[in-house]
N, CA, C and O atoms as a GROMACS GRO file, in nm:
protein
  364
    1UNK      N    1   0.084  -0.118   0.000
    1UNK     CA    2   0.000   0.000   0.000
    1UNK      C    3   0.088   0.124   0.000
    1UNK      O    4   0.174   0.144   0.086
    2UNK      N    5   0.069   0.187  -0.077
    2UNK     CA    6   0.137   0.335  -0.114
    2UNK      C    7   0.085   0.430  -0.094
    2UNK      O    8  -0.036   0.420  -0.078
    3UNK      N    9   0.143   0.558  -0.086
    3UNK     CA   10   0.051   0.709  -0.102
    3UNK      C   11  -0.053   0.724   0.063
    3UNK      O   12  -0.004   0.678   0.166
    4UNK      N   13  -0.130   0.761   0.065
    4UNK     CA   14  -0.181   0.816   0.136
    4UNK      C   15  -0.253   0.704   0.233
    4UNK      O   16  -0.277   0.729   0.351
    5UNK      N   17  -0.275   0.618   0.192
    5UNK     CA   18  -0.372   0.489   0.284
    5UNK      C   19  -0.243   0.373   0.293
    5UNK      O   20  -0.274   0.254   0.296
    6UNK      N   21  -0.098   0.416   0.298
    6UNK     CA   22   0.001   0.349   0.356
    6UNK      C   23   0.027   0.359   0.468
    6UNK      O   24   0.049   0.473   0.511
    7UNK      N   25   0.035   0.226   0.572
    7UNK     CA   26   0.033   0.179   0.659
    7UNK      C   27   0.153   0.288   0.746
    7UNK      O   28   0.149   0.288   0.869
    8UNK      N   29   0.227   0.351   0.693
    8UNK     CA   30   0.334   0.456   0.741
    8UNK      C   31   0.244   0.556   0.774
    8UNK      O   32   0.228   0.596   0.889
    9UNK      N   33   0.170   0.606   0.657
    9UNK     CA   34   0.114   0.794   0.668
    9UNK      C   35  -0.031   0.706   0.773
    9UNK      O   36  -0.077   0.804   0.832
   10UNK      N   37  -0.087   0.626   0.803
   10UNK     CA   38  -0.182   0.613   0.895
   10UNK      C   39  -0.118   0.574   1.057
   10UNK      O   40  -0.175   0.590   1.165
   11UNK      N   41  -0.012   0.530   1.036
   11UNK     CA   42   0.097   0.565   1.154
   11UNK      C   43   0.105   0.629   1.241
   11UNK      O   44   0.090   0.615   1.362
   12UNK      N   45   0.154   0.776   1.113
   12UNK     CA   46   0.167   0.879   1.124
   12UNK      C   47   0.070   0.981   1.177
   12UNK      O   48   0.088   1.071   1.260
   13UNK      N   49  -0.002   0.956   1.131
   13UNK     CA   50  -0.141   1.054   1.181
   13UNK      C   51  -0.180   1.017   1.302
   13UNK      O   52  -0.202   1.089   1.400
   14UNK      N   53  -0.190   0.855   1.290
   14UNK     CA   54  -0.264   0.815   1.476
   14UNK      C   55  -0.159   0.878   1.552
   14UNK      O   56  -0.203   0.970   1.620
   15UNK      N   57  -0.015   0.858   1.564
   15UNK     CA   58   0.057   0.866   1.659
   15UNK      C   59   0.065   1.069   1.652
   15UNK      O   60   0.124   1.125   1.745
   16UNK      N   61   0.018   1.135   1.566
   16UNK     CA   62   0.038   1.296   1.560
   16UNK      C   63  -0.084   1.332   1.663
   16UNK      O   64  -0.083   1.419   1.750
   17UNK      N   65  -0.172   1.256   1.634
   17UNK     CA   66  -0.275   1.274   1.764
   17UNK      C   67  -0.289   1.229   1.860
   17UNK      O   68  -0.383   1.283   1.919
   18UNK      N   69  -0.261   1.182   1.894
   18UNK     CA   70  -0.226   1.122   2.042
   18UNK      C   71  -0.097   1.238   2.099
   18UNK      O   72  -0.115   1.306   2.200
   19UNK      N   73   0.015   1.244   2.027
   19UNK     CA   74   0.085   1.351   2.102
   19UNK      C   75   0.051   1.488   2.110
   19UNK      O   76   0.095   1.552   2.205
   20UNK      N   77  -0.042   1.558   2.001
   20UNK     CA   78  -0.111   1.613   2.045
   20UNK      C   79  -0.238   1.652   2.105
   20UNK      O   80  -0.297   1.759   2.089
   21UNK      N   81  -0.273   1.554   2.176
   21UNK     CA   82  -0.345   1.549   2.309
   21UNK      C   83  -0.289   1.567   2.395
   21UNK      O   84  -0.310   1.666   2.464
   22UNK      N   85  -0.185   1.469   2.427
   22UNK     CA   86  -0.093   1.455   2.526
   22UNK      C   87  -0.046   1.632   2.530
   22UNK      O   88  -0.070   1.698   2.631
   23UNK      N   89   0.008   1.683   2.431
   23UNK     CA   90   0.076   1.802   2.432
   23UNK      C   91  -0.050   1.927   2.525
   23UNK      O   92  -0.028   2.017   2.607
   24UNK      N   93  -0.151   1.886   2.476
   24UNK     CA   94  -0.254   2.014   2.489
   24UNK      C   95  -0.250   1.964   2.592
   24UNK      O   96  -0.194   2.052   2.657
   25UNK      N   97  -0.277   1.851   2.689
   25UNK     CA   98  -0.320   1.866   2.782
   25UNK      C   99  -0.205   1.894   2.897
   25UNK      O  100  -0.227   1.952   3.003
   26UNK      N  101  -0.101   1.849   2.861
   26UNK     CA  102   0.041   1.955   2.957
   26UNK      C  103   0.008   2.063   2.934
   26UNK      O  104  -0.004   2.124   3.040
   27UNK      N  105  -0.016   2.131   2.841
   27UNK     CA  106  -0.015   2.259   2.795
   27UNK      C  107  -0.134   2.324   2.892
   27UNK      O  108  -0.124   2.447   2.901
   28UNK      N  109  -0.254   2.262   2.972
   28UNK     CA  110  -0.329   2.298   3.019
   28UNK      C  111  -0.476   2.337   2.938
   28UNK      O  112  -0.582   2.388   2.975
   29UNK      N  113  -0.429   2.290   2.818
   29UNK     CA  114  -0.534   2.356   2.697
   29UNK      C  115  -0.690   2.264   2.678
   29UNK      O  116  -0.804   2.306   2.661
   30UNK      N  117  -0.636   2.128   2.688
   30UNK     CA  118  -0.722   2.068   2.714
   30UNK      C  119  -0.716   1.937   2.834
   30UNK      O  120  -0.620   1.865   2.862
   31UNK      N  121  -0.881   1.940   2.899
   31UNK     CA  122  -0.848   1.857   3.038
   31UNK      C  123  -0.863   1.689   2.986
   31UNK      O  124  -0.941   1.650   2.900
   32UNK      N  125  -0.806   1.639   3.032
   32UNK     CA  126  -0.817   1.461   3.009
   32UNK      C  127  -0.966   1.420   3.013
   32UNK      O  128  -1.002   1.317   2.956
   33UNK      N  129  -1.078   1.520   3.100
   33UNK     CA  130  -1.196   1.468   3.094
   33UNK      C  131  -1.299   1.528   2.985
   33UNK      O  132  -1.421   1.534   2.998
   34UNK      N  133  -1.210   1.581   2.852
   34UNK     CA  134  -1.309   1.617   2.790
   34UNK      C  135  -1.326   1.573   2.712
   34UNK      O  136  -1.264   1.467   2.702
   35UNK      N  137  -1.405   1.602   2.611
   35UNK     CA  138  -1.481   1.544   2.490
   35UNK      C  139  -1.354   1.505   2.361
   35UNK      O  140  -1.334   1.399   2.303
   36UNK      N  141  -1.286   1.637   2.349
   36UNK     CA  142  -1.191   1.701   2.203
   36UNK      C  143  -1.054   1.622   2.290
   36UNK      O  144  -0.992   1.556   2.207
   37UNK      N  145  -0.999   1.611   2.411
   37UNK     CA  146  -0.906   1.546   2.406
   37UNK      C  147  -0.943   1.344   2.421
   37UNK      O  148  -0.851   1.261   2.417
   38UNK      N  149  -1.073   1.311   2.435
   38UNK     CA  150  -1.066   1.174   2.449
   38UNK      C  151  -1.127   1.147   2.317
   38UNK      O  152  -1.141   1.026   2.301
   39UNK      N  153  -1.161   1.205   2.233
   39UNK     CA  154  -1.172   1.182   2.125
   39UNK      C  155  -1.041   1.199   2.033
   39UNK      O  156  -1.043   1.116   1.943
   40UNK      N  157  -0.943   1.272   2.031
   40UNK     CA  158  -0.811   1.273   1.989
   40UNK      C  159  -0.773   1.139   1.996
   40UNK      O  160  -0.740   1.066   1.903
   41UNK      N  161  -0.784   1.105   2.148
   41UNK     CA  162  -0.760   0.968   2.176
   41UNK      C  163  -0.786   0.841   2.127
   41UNK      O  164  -0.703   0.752   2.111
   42UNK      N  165  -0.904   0.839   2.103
   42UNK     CA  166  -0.966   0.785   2.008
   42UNK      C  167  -0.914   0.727   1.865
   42UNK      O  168  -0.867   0.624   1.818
   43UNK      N  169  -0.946   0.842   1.831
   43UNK     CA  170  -0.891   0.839   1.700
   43UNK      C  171  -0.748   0.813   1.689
   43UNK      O  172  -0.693   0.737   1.609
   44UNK      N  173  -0.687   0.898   1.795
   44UNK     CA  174  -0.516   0.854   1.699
   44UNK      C  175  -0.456   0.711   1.742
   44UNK      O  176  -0.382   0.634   1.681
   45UNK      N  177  -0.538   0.701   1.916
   45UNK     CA  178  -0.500   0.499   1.885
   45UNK      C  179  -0.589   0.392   1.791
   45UNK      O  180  -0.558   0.275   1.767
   46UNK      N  181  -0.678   0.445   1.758
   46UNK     CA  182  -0.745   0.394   1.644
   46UNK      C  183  -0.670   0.360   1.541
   46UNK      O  184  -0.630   0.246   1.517
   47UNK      N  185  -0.645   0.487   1.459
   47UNK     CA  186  -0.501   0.473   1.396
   47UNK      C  187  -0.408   0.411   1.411
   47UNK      O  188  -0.402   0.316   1.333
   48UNK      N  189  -0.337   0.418   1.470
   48UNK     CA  190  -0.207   0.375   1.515
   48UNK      C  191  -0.214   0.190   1.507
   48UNK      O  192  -0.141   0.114   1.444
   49UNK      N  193  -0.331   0.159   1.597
   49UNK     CA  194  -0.357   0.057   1.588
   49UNK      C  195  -0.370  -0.039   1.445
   49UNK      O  196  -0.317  -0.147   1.420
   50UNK      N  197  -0.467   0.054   1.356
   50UNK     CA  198  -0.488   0.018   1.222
   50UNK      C  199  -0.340   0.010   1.127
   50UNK      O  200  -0.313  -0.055   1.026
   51UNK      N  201  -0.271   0.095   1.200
   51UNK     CA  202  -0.096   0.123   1.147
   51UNK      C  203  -0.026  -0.059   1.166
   51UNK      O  204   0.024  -0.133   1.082
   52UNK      N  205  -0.044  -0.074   1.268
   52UNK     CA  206   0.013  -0.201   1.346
   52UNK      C  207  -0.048  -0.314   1.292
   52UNK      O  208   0.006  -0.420   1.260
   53UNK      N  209  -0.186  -0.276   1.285
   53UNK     CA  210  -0.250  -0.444   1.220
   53UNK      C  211  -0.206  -0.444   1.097
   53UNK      O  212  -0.164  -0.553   1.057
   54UNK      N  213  -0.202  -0.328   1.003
   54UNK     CA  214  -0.121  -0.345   0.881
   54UNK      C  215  -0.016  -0.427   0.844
   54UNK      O  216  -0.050  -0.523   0.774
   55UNK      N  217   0.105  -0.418   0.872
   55UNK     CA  218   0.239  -0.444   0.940
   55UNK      C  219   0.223  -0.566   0.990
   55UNK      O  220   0.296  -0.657   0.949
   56UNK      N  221   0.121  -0.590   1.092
   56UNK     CA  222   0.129  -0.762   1.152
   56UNK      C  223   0.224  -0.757   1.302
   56UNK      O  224   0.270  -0.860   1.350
   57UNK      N  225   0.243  -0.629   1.362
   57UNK     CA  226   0.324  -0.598   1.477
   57UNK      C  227   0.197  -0.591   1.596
   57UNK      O  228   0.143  -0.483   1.620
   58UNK      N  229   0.143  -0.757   1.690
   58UNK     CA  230   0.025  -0.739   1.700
   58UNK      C  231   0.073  -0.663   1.923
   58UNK      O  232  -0.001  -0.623   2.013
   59UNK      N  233   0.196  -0.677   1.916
   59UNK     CA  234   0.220  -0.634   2.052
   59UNK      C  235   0.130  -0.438   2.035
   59UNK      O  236   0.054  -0.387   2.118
   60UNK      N  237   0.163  -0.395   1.944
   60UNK     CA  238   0.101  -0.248   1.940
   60UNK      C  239  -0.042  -0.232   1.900
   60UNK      O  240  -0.095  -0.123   1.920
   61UNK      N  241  -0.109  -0.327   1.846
   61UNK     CA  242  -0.231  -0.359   1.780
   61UNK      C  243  -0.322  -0.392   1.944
   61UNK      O  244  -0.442  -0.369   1.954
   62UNK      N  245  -0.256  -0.436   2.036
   62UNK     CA  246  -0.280  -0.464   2.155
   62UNK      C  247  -0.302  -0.342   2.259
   62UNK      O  248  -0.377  -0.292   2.344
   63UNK      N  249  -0.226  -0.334   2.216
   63UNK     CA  250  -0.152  -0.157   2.326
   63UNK      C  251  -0.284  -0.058   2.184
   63UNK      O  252  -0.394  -0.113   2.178
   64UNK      N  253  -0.276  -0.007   2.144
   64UNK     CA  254  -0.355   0.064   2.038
   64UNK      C  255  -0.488   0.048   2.054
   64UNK      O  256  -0.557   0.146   2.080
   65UNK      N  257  -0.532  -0.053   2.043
   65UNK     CA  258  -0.678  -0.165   2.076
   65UNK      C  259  -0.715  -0.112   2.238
   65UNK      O  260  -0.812  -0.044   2.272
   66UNK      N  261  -0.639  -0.149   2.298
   66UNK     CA  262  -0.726  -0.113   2.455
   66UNK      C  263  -0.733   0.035   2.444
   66UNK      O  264  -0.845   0.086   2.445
   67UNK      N  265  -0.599   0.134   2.430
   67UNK     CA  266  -0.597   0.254   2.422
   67UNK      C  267  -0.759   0.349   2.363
   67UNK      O  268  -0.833   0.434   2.413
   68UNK      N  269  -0.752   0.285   2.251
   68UNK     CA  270  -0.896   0.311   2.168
   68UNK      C  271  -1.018   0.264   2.238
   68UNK      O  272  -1.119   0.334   2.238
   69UNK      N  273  -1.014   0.160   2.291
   69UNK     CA  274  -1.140   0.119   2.378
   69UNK      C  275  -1.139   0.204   2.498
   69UNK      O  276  -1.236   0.279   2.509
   70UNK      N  277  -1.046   0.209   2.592
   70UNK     CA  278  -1.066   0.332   2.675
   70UNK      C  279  -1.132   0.478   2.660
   70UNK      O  280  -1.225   0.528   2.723
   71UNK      N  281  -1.072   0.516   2.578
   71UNK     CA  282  -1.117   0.648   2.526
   71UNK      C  283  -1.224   0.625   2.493
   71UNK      O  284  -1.311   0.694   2.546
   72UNK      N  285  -1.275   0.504   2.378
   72UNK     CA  286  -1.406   0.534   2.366
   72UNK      C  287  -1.526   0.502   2.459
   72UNK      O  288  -1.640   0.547   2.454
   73UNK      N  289  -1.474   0.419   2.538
   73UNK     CA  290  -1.582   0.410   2.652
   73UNK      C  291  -1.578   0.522   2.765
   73UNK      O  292  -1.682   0.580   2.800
   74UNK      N  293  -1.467   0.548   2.813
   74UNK     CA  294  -1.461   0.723   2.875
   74UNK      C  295  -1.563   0.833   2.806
   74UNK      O  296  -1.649   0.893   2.870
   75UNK      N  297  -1.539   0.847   2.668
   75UNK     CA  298  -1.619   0.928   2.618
   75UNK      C  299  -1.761   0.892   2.628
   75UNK      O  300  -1.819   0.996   2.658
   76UNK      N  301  -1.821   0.826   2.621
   76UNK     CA  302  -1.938   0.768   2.609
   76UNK      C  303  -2.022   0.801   2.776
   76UNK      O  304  -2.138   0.835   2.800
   77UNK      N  305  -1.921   0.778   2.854
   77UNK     CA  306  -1.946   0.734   2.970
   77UNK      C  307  -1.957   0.957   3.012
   77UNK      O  308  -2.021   0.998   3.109
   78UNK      N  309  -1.900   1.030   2.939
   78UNK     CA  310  -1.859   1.129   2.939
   78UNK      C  311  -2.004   1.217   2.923
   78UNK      O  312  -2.055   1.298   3.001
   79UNK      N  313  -2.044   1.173   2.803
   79UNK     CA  314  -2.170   1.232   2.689
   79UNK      C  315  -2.260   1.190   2.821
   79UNK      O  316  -2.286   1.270   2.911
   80UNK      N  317  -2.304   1.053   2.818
   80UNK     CA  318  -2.423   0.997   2.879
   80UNK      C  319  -2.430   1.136   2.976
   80UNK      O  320  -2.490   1.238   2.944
   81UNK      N  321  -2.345   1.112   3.116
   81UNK     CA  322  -2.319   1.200   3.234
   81UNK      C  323  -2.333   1.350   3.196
   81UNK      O  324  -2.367   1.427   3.285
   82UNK      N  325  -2.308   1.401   3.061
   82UNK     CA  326  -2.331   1.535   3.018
   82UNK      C  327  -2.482   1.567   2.987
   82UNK      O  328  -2.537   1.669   3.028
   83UNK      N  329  -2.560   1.442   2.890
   83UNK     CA  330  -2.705   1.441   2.899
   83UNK      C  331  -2.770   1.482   3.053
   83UNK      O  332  -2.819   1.589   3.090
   84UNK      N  333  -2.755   1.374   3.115
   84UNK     CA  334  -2.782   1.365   3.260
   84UNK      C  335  -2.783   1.495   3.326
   84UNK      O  336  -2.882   1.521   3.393
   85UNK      N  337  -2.687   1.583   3.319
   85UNK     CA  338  -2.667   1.679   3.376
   85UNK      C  339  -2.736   1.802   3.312
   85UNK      O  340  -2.752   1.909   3.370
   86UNK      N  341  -2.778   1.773   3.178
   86UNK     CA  342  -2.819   1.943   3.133
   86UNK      C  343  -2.936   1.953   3.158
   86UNK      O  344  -3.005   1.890   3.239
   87UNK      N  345  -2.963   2.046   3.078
   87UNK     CA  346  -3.089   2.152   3.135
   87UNK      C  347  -3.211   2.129   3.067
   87UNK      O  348  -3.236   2.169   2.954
   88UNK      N  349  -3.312   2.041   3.166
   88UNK     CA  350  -3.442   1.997   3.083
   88UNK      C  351  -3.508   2.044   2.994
   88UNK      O  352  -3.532   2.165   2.999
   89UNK      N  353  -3.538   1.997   2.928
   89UNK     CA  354  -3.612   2.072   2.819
   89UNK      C  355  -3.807   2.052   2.816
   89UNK      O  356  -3.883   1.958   2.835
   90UNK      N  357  -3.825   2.202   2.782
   90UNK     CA  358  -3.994   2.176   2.814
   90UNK      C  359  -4.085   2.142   2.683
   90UNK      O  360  -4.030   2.199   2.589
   91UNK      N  361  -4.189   2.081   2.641
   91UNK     CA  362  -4.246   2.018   2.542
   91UNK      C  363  -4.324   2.151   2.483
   91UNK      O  364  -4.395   2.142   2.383
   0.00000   0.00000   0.00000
């Protein structure tokens, strides 16, 4: 696979997001419990993961895989608790 849907440039991208999450959230920019950084999360071990199953390197496909399941169940678990909390709405 070449060009743009090569197992390198999808690598690349998962692992660019994930450090920048990581970055924003040292940075104070964004908190670990929000939406835009556990969705970063998401996505770039998503990636990354998809990078690894490519390749056949299944120790990171492992590590990538839970990473992505975390985040996406955090988030979820995030939304629900955000429903829960807002402001009723009248008919």
């Amino acid at each position: 696979m070449d060009g743009l849907f090569s197992s390198e440039t999808i690598g690349f991208a998962g692992v660019a997001l994930l450090l920048l999450a990581f970055l924003l959230n040292i940075l104070k920019v964004l908190k670990a419990e929000s939406v835009s950084y556990l969705v970063l999360n998401f996505l770039g071990a998503g990636l990354a993961g998809l990078s690894s199953w490519l390749i056949s390197f299944m120790p990171f496909v492992l590590l990538e895989g839970v990473w992505s399941l975390v985040a996406a169940v955090s988030l979820v678990r995030l939304l629900i608790k955000g429903r829960k909390a807002g402001p009723e709405r009248t008919a």
